[in-house]
N, C-alpha and C positions, 0 to 999 in steps of 0.2 A: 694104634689108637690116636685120633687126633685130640692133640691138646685142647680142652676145655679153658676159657677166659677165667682166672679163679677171682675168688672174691674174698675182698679184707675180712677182717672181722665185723666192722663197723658195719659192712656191706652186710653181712649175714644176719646181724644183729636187726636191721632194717627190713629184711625181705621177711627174716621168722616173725617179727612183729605184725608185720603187715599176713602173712599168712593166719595168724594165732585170732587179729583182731576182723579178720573177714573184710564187712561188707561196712562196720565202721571205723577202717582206717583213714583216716588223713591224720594231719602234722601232729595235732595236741594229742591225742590218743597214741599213735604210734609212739611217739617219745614217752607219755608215759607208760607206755607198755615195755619199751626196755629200759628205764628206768627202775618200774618197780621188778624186774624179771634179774636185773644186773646190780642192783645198789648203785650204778653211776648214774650222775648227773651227764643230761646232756644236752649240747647247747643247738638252740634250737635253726642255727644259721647253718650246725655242721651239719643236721637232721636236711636239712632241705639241699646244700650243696649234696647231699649223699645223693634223696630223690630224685635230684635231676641229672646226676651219671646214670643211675639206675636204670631212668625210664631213656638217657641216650644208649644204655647200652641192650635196650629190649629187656628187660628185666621186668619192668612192670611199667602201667599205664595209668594215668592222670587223668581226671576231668574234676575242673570246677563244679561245684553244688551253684545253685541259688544263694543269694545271700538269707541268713536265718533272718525268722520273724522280729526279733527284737529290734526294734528300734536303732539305727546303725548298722545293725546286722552283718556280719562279714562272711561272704563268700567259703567254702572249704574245702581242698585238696583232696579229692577224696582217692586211693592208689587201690591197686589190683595187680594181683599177679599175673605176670605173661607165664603162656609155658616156657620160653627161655628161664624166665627167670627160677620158676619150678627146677628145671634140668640141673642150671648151676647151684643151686640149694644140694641136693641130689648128688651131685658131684664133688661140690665141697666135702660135703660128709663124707662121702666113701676117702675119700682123698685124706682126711684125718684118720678115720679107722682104721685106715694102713696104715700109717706113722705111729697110730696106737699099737698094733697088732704086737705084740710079744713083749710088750713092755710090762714090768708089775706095776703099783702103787707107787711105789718107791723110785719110779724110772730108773729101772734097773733091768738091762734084759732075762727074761726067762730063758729057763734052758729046756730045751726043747727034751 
């Protein structure tokens, strides 16, 4: 089986956001989406160093919005999953599940 590129947590934490929040994910939403999902605070310079490994490593894909209507209006990042990035979601999991498998509560192994 060839080894799959694994992904931090932090990375995970990014791409489930961006999955959970669909079609409006960019920056302020995704953070707060693992924000409110995780109780951590996070800062919103690592959020975006994260997005852009991400989309260099085919994980998911980026276009600028329109700047919004208001006045000054800023631009907004808006992201999407690649299927790469689907697969290594997919992969991570299973890859914990195993490491779970035969453990109890207590991480303690079960006896078979």
């Amino acid at each position: 089986m060839a080894r799959a590129e694994s992904l931090g947590e932090f990375e995970q934490s990014v791409l489930l956001a961006i999955a959970h929040l669909g079609d409006n994910a960019y920056g302020v939403t995704i953070r707060q989406e693992i924000e409110r999902r995780t109780g951590r605070e996070i800062a919103i310079g690592a959020l975006y160093t994260a997005l852009d490994r991400l989309e260099r490593k085919g994980f998911l894909r980026s276009r600028m919005s329109d700047p919004t209507p208001a006045r000054g209006g800023r631009a907004r990042r808006h992201c999407a999953l690649r299927p790469a990035g689907v697969k290594a979601l997919r992969h991570s999991r299973e890859f914990l599940n195993r490491m779970w498998d035969g453990l109890e509560p207590g991480l303690k192994r079960s006896r078979p």
